[in-house]
C-alpha positions in Angstrom: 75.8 85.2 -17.5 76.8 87.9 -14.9 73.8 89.9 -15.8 71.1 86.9 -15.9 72.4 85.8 -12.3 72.1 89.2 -11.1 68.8 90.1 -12.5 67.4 86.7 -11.8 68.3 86.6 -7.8 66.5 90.4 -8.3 63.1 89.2 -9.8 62.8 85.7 -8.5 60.7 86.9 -4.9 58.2 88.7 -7.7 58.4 86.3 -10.3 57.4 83.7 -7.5 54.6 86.0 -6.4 52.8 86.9 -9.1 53.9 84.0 -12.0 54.3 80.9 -9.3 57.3 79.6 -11.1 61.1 79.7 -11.6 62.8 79.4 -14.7 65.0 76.7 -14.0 67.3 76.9 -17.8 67.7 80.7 -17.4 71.3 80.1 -17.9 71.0 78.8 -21.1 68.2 80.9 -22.8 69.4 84.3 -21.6 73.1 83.7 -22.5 71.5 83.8 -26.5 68.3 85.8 -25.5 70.2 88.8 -23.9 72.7 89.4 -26.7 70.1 89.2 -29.4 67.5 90.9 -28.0 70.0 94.4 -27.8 71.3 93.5 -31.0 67.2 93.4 -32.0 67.0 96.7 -30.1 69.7 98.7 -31.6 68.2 97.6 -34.9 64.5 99.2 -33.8 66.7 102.5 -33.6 68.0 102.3 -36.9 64.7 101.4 -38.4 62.9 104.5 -36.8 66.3 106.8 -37.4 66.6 105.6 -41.3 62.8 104.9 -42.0 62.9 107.9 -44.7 65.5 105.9 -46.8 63.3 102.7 -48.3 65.8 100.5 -49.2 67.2 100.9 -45.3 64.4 100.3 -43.8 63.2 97.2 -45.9 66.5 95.9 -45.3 66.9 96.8 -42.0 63.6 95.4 -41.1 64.0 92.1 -42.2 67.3 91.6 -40.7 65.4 92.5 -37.1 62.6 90.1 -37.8 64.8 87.3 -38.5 66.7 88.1 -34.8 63.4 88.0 -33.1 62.2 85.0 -35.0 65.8 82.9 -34.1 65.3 84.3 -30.9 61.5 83.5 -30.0 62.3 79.6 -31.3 65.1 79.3 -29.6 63.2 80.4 -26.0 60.5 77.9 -27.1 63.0 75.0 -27.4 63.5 75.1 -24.3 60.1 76.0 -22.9 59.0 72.5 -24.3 61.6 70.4 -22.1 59.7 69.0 -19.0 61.6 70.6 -16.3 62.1 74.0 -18.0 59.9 75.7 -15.3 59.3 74.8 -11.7 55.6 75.3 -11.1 52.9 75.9 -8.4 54.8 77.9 -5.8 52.7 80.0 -3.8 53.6 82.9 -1.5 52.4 86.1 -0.1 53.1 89.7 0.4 55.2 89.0 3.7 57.2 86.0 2.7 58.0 87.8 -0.8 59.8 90.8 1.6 61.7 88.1 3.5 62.8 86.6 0.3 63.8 90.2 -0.6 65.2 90.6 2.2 67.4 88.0 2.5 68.9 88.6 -1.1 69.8 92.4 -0.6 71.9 91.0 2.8 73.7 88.4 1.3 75.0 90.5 -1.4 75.5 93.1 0.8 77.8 90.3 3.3 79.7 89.1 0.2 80.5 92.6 -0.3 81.6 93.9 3.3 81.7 90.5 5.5 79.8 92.0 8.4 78.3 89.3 10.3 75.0 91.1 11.1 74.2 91.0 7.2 74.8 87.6 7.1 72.7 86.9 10.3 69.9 88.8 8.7 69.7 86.8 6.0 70.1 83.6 7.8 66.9 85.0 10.5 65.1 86.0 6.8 65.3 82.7 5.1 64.6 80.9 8.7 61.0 82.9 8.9 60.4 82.5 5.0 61.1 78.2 5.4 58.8 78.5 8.8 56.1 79.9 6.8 56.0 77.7 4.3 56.4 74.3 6.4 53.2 76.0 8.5 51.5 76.6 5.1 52.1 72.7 4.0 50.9 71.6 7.3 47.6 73.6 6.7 47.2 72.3 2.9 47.3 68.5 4.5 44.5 69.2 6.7 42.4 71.1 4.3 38.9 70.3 3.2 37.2 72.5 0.2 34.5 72.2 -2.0 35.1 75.4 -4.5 32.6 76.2 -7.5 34.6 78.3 -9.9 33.4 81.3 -12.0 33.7 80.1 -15.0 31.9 81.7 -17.8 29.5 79.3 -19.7 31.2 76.1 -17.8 30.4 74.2 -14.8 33.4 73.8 -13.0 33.7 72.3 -9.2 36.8 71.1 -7.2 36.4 68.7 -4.3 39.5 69.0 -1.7 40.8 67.0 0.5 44.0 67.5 1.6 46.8 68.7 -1.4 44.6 66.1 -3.5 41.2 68.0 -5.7 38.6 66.1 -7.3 36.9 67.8 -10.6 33.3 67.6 -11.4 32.3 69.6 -14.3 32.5 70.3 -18.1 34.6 67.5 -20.3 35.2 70.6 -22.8 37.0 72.4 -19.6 39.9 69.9 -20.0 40.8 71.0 -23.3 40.9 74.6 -23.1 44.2 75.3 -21.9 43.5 79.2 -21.6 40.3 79.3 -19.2 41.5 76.9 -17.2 45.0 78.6 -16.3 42.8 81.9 -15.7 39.5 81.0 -13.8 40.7 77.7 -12.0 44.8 77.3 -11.9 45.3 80.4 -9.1 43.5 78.4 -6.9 45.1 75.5 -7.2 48.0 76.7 -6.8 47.1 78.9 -3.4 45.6 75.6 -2.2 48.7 73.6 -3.1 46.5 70.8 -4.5 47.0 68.8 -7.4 44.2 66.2 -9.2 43.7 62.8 -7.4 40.7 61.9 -10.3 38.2 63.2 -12.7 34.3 63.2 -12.2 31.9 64.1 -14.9 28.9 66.6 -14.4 26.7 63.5 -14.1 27.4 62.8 -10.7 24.3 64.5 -9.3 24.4 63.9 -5.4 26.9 63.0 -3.1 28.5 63.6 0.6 31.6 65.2 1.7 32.4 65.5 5.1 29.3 66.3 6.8 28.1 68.3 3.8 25.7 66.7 1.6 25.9 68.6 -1.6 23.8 67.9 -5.2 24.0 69.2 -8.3 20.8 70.3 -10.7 21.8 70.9 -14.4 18.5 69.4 -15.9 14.8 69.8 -16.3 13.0 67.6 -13.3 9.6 67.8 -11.7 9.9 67.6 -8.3 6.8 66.4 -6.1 6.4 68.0 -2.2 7.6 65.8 0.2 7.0 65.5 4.0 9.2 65.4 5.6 11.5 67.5 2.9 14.7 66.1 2.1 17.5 68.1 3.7 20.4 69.3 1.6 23.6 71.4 2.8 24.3 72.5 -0.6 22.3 72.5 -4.2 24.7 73.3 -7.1 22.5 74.9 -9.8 24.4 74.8 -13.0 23.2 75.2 -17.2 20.2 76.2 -18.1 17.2 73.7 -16.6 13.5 74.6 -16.3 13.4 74.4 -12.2 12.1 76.7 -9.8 13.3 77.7 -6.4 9.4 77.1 -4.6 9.6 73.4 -6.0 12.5 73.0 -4.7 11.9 74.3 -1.4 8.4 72.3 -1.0 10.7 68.7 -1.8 14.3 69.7 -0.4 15.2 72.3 2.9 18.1 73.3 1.3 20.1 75.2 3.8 22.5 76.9 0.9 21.9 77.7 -3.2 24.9 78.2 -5.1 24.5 79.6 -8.7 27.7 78.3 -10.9 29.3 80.3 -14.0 27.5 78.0 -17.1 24.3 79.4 -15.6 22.4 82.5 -17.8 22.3 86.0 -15.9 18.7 86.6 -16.7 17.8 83.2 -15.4 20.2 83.6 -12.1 18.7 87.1 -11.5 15.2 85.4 -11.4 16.7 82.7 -9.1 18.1 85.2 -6.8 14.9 86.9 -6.5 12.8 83.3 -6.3 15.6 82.9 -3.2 15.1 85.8 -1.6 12.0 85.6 -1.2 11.5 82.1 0.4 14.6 82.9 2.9 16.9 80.8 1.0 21.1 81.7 1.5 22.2 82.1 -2.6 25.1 82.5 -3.9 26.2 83.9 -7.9 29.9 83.0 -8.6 29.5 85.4 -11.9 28.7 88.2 -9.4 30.7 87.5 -6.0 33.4 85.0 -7.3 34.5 81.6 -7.0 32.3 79.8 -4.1 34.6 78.5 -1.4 33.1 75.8 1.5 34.9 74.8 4.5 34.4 71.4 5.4 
Protein backbone atom coordinates (compact mmCIF):
# COMPACT_ATOMS: atom_id res chain seq x y z
CA UNK A 1 0.00 0.00 0.00
CA UNK A 2 3.22 2.07 0.79
CA UNK A 3 4.22 1.69 -2.79
CA UNK A 4 0.68 2.42 -4.52
CA UNK A 5 0.47 5.73 -2.30
CA UNK A 6 3.82 6.71 -3.33
CA UNK A 7 3.70 5.97 -6.95
CA UNK A 8 0.14 7.24 -7.15
CA UNK A 9 0.80 10.95 -5.57
CA UNK A 10 3.97 10.56 -8.39
CA UNK A 11 1.82 9.90 -11.53
CA UNK A 12 -1.41 11.54 -10.60
CA UNK A 13 -0.35 15.39 -12.21
CA UNK A 14 0.41 13.11 -15.65
CA UNK A 15 -2.22 10.69 -15.31
CA UNK A 16 -4.54 13.91 -15.04
CA UNK A 17 -2.87 15.38 -18.06
CA UNK A 18 -2.78 13.09 -20.51
CA UNK A 19 -5.72 10.26 -19.31
CA UNK A 20 -8.22 13.06 -17.53
CA UNK A 21 -8.97 10.78 -14.67
CA UNK A 22 -8.01 9.41 -11.28
CA UNK A 23 -8.36 6.03 -10.17
CA UNK A 24 -10.35 6.48 -7.22
CA UNK A 25 -10.04 2.25 -5.80
CA UNK A 26 -6.28 2.20 -6.39
CA UNK A 27 -6.05 1.02 -2.94
CA UNK A 28 -7.86 -1.89 -3.50
CA UNK A 29 -6.74 -3.16 -7.05
CA UNK A 30 -3.00 -2.56 -6.56
CA UNK A 31 -2.80 -4.15 -3.05
CA UNK A 32 -3.64 -7.75 -5.38
CA UNK A 33 -2.30 -6.16 -8.75
CA UNK A 34 1.19 -5.27 -7.48
CA UNK A 35 2.00 -8.60 -5.82
CA UNK A 36 0.81 -10.62 -8.69
CA UNK A 37 2.02 -8.84 -11.34
CA UNK A 38 5.98 -9.50 -9.86
CA UNK A 39 5.01 -12.86 -9.02
CA UNK A 40 3.83 -12.92 -13.10
CA UNK A 41 7.17 -11.30 -13.74
CA UNK A 42 9.49 -13.53 -12.08
CA UNK A 43 7.64 -16.23 -13.81
CA UNK A 44 8.52 -14.49 -17.51
CA UNK A 45 12.19 -15.05 -16.26
CA UNK A 46 11.84 -18.52 -15.62
CA UNK A 47 10.04 -19.25 -18.79
CA UNK A 48 12.76 -17.49 -20.98
CA UNK A 49 15.74 -19.01 -18.52
CA UNK A 50 14.08 -22.82 -18.74
CA UNK A 51 12.43 -22.59 -22.20
CA UNK A 52 14.94 -25.49 -23.45
CA UNK A 53 13.42 -27.97 -20.84
CA UNK A 54 9.59 -28.66 -22.38
CA UNK A 55 7.95 -29.86 -19.57
CA UNK A 56 9.21 -26.45 -17.64
CA UNK A 57 8.19 -24.26 -19.82
CA UNK A 58 4.60 -25.86 -20.51
CA UNK A 59 4.26 -25.91 -16.95
CA UNK A 60 5.61 -22.80 -16.17
CA UNK A 61 3.55 -21.06 -18.80
CA UNK A 62 0.34 -22.02 -17.76
CA UNK A 63 0.96 -21.25 -14.16
CA UNK A 64 1.76 -17.37 -15.50
CA UNK A 65 -1.30 -17.22 -17.63
CA UNK A 66 -3.55 -18.13 -14.99
CA UNK A 67 -1.83 -15.05 -12.67
CA UNK A 68 -2.50 -12.70 -15.48
CA UNK A 69 -5.85 -13.96 -16.15
CA UNK A 70 -6.87 -13.76 -12.00
CA UNK A 71 -5.22 -10.64 -12.19
CA UNK A 72 -6.77 -8.83 -15.40
CA UNK A 73 -10.52 -10.03 -13.87
CA UNK A 74 -9.89 -8.91 -10.81
CA UNK A 75 -8.87 -5.08 -12.24
CA UNK A 76 -12.03 -5.32 -14.36
CA UNK A 77 -14.22 -5.95 -11.26
CA UNK A 78 -13.62 -3.10 -10.17
CA UNK A 79 -13.40 -1.04 -13.42
CA UNK A 80 -17.21 -1.86 -13.77
CA UNK A 81 -18.29 -0.09 -10.35
CA UNK A 82 -19.70 3.42 -11.16
CA UNK A 83 -17.30 5.44 -9.29
CA UNK A 84 -14.18 3.40 -10.02
CA UNK A 85 -12.65 6.46 -12.07
CA UNK A 86 -13.14 10.15 -11.62
CA UNK A 87 -13.52 11.46 -15.16
CA UNK A 88 -13.20 14.68 -17.32
CA UNK A 89 -10.56 16.58 -15.61
CA UNK A 90 -8.77 18.81 -17.72
CA UNK A 91 -5.37 20.59 -17.21
CA UNK A 92 -2.44 21.99 -18.93
CA UNK A 93 1.25 22.01 -19.10
CA UNK A 94 1.60 24.83 -16.29
CA UNK A 95 -0.98 23.60 -13.81
CA UNK A 96 0.44 19.95 -14.27
CA UNK A 97 4.16 21.63 -12.84
CA UNK A 98 2.26 23.26 -10.03
CA UNK A 99 0.61 20.01 -9.15
CA UNK A 100 4.16 18.67 -9.33
CA UNK A 101 5.29 21.05 -7.57
CA UNK A 102 3.40 21.04 -4.79
CA UNK A 103 3.80 17.20 -4.24
CA UNK A 104 7.76 17.17 -4.27
CA UNK A 105 7.36 20.08 -1.30
CA UNK A 106 5.12 18.41 0.81
CA UNK A 107 7.08 15.31 0.93
CA UNK A 108 9.96 17.17 1.16
CA UNK A 109 8.22 19.27 4.62
CA UNK A 110 7.08 15.95 6.06
CA UNK A 111 10.56 15.03 5.87
CA UNK A 112 12.57 18.16 7.20
CA UNK A 113 9.63 20.54 8.64
CA UNK A 114 11.05 23.68 6.96
CA UNK A 115 8.31 26.05 6.70
CA UNK A 116 9.40 27.40 3.26
CA UNK A 117 8.54 23.87 1.76
CA UNK A 118 5.41 23.93 3.20
CA UNK A 119 4.64 27.56 2.03
CA UNK A 120 5.61 26.39 -1.42
CA UNK A 121 3.23 24.01 -1.57
CA UNK A 122 0.56 25.95 -0.07
CA UNK A 123 1.43 29.17 -2.92
CA UNK A 124 1.53 25.84 -5.55
CA UNK A 125 -1.89 24.45 -4.84
CA UNK A 126 -3.32 28.30 -4.33
CA UNK A 127 -2.22 29.12 -8.25
CA UNK A 128 -3.26 25.43 -9.44
CA UNK A 129 -7.11 26.09 -7.56
CA UNK A 130 -6.93 29.79 -9.19
CA UNK A 131 -6.60 28.38 -12.45
CA UNK A 132 -9.06 26.17 -12.45
CA UNK A 133 -11.94 28.41 -10.80
CA UNK A 134 -10.80 31.04 -13.78
CA UNK A 135 -11.11 28.07 -16.23
CA UNK A 136 -14.84 27.15 -14.88
CA UNK A 137 -15.73 30.75 -15.09
CA UNK A 138 -14.73 30.67 -18.85
CA UNK A 139 -16.57 27.17 -19.60
CA UNK A 140 -19.90 29.06 -18.20
CA UNK A 141 -19.63 31.71 -20.61
CA UNK A 142 -18.64 29.75 -23.50
CA UNK A 143 -20.47 29.51 -26.84
CA UNK A 144 -19.15 26.75 -29.67
CA UNK A 145 -20.44 25.31 -32.53
CA UNK A 146 -17.51 22.41 -33.33
CA UNK A 147 -17.74 20.00 -36.41
CA UNK A 148 -15.57 17.03 -35.59
CA UNK A 149 -13.31 15.07 -37.93
CA UNK A 150 -14.72 12.16 -37.87
CA UNK A 151 -14.03 9.69 -40.57
CA UNK A 152 -17.21 8.58 -42.51
CA UNK A 153 -19.65 10.34 -39.74
CA UNK A 154 -21.22 13.59 -39.33
CA UNK A 155 -20.68 14.69 -36.13
CA UNK A 156 -21.49 18.44 -34.63
CA UNK A 157 -21.60 19.81 -31.09
CA UNK A 158 -23.58 22.93 -30.22
CA UNK A 159 -22.19 24.65 -26.88
CA UNK A 160 -23.57 26.71 -24.73
CA UNK A 161 -22.10 27.03 -21.63
CA UNK A 162 -20.67 23.39 -19.82
CA UNK A 163 -23.98 22.03 -21.70
CA UNK A 164 -23.25 20.55 -25.75
CA UNK A 165 -25.96 19.70 -28.08
CA UNK A 166 -25.19 16.73 -30.70
CA UNK A 167 -26.35 16.75 -34.25
CA UNK A 168 -25.07 14.04 -36.28
CA UNK A 169 -24.91 10.19 -37.05
CA UNK A 170 -27.36 7.87 -34.70
CA UNK A 171 -24.61 5.04 -35.46
CA UNK A 172 -22.02 7.57 -33.56
CA UNK A 173 -23.77 6.71 -30.25
CA UNK A 174 -22.95 3.22 -30.32
CA UNK A 175 -19.46 3.12 -31.21
CA UNK A 176 -17.80 3.49 -27.99
CA UNK A 177 -14.12 3.67 -29.65
CA UNK A 178 -14.53 6.68 -32.27
CA UNK A 179 -16.29 8.54 -30.06
CA UNK A 180 -13.66 8.51 -27.06
CA UNK A 181 -10.89 9.32 -29.88
CA UNK A 182 -12.38 11.93 -32.41
CA UNK A 183 -14.99 13.69 -30.01
CA UNK A 184 -14.33 12.91 -26.12
CA UNK A 185 -10.90 15.27 -25.90
CA UNK A 186 -12.88 17.98 -26.61
CA UNK A 187 -15.37 17.54 -24.34
CA UNK A 188 -13.45 17.20 -21.95
CA UNK A 189 -11.07 20.52 -22.66
CA UNK A 190 -14.45 22.34 -22.94
CA UNK A 191 -15.75 20.93 -19.73
CA UNK A 192 -19.22 20.29 -21.31
CA UNK A 193 -21.41 17.53 -20.88
CA UNK A 194 -24.77 16.64 -23.14
CA UNK A 195 -27.96 18.71 -22.31
CA UNK A 196 -29.95 16.70 -25.49
CA UNK A 197 -29.64 14.80 -28.66
CA UNK A 198 -30.51 16.14 -32.24
CA UNK A 199 -30.57 13.99 -35.28
CA UNK A 200 -28.88 14.93 -38.73
CA UNK A 201 -32.27 15.95 -39.90
CA UNK A 202 -32.30 19.13 -38.36
CA UNK A 203 -31.29 21.09 -41.53
CA UNK A 204 -31.32 24.88 -40.47
CA UNK A 205 -31.22 26.64 -37.43
CA UNK A 206 -29.75 29.79 -35.37
CA UNK A 207 -27.28 30.05 -32.70
CA UNK A 208 -26.38 33.14 -31.30
CA UNK A 209 -26.10 35.46 -34.18
CA UNK A 210 -24.94 32.67 -36.37
CA UNK A 211 -27.33 31.14 -38.64
CA UNK A 212 -25.89 27.83 -39.62
CA UNK A 213 -27.56 24.91 -42.11
CA UNK A 214 -26.63 21.75 -42.83
CA UNK A 215 -26.70 20.05 -46.63
CA UNK A 216 -26.39 16.14 -46.53
CA UNK A 217 -28.89 15.51 -49.56
CA UNK A 218 -29.41 15.97 -53.19
CA UNK A 219 -31.55 19.40 -53.84
CA UNK A 220 -31.95 21.69 -56.74
CA UNK A 221 -31.64 24.94 -55.70
CA UNK A 222 -33.28 27.92 -57.90
CA UNK A 223 -31.32 31.66 -57.99
CA UNK A 224 -32.74 33.85 -55.78
CA UNK A 225 -32.69 37.75 -55.57
CA UNK A 226 -32.01 38.79 -53.09
CA UNK A 227 -29.86 35.57 -52.01
CA UNK A 228 -30.52 34.17 -48.76
CA UNK A 229 -27.70 34.89 -46.37
CA UNK A 230 -26.07 32.14 -44.37
CA UNK A 231 -23.12 32.46 -41.68
CA UNK A 232 -22.37 28.89 -41.97
CA UNK A 233 -23.42 25.77 -44.54
CA UNK A 234 -22.42 22.36 -43.00
CA UNK A 235 -21.80 20.12 -46.09
CA UNK A 236 -21.82 16.59 -44.92
CA UNK A 237 -22.32 12.76 -46.89
CA UNK A 238 -22.17 12.48 -50.16
CA UNK A 239 -25.17 14.83 -52.08
CA UNK A 240 -25.14 15.78 -55.74
CA UNK A 241 -24.84 19.81 -54.97
CA UNK A 242 -22.53 22.29 -56.39
CA UNK A 243 -20.90 25.26 -54.88
CA UNK A 244 -22.10 27.91 -57.98
CA UNK A 245 -25.86 26.78 -57.16
CA UNK A 246 -25.34 27.45 -53.98
CA UNK A 247 -23.72 30.71 -54.26
CA UNK A 248 -26.51 32.04 -57.03
CA UNK A 249 -29.53 31.01 -53.99
CA UNK A 250 -27.45 31.46 -50.61
CA UNK A 251 -24.35 34.30 -49.78
CA UNK A 252 -22.81 32.05 -47.65
CA UNK A 253 -20.25 33.89 -45.80
CA UNK A 254 -18.36 30.33 -44.59
CA UNK A 255 -18.36 26.49 -46.10
CA UNK A 256 -17.35 23.88 -43.80
CA UNK A 257 -16.68 20.35 -45.25
CA UNK A 258 -17.43 17.59 -42.25
CA UNK A 259 -15.50 14.14 -41.89
CA UNK A 260 -18.64 11.65 -43.60
CA UNK A 261 -17.76 13.66 -46.69
CA UNK A 262 -15.63 11.73 -49.76
CA UNK A 263 -11.96 13.36 -50.40
CA UNK A 264 -12.41 13.31 -54.10
CA UNK A 265 -15.68 15.05 -53.83
CA UNK A 266 -14.28 17.71 -50.99
CA UNK A 267 -11.21 18.35 -53.20
CA UNK A 268 -13.71 19.34 -56.01
CA UNK A 269 -15.62 21.44 -53.49
CA UNK A 270 -12.58 23.13 -52.35
CA UNK A 271 -11.68 24.05 -55.78
CA UNK A 272 -15.57 24.99 -56.77
CA UNK A 273 -14.84 27.42 -53.40
CA UNK A 274 -11.97 28.85 -54.34
CA UNK A 275 -12.85 29.96 -57.22
CA UNK A 276 -16.12 31.86 -56.40
CA UNK A 277 -14.22 33.59 -53.20
CA UNK A 278 -16.02 31.42 -50.82
CA UNK A 279 -14.07 30.85 -47.02
CA UNK A 280 -13.99 26.59 -46.88
CA UNK A 281 -13.05 24.63 -44.52
CA UNK A 282 -12.00 20.47 -44.62
CA UNK A 283 -12.02 18.97 -40.98
CA UNK A 284 -10.26 15.67 -42.69
CA UNK A 285 -7.40 18.01 -43.67
CA UNK A 286 -7.12 21.01 -40.98
CA UNK A 287 -9.09 19.32 -37.95
CA UNK A 288 -12.07 19.63 -35.99
CA UNK A 289 -13.91 23.06 -37.05
CA UNK A 290 -14.20 25.30 -33.99
CA UNK A 291 -16.77 28.62 -34.10
CA UNK A 292 -16.86 31.25 -31.56
CA UNK A 293 -20.17 32.52 -31.00
Amino acid sequence: MAISIAAQLLTTPLSLYHFHQFPVLFLLTNVVAVPLSSLILFGEIFICAFSWLKPAEIISGRVVERMIYWMNSYIEMFERVSFSLWKGFSIDVFQTVLLFIAVVAICNWLIDKKKWVLWTALGSLSIFMGLRSASFIEAFNQKKLIVYNVPKYAAIDLVDGREYSFIGDSLLLYDDYTRNFHIEPCRILYRTEEKQRLSICCKEFEIGKCRVAILDSSIRFLSLEPKEAIDLLILSKNPRVYISDLARTFAIRQIVIDGSVPAWKARLWKKDCDSLNINCFDVAEKGAFVMNL
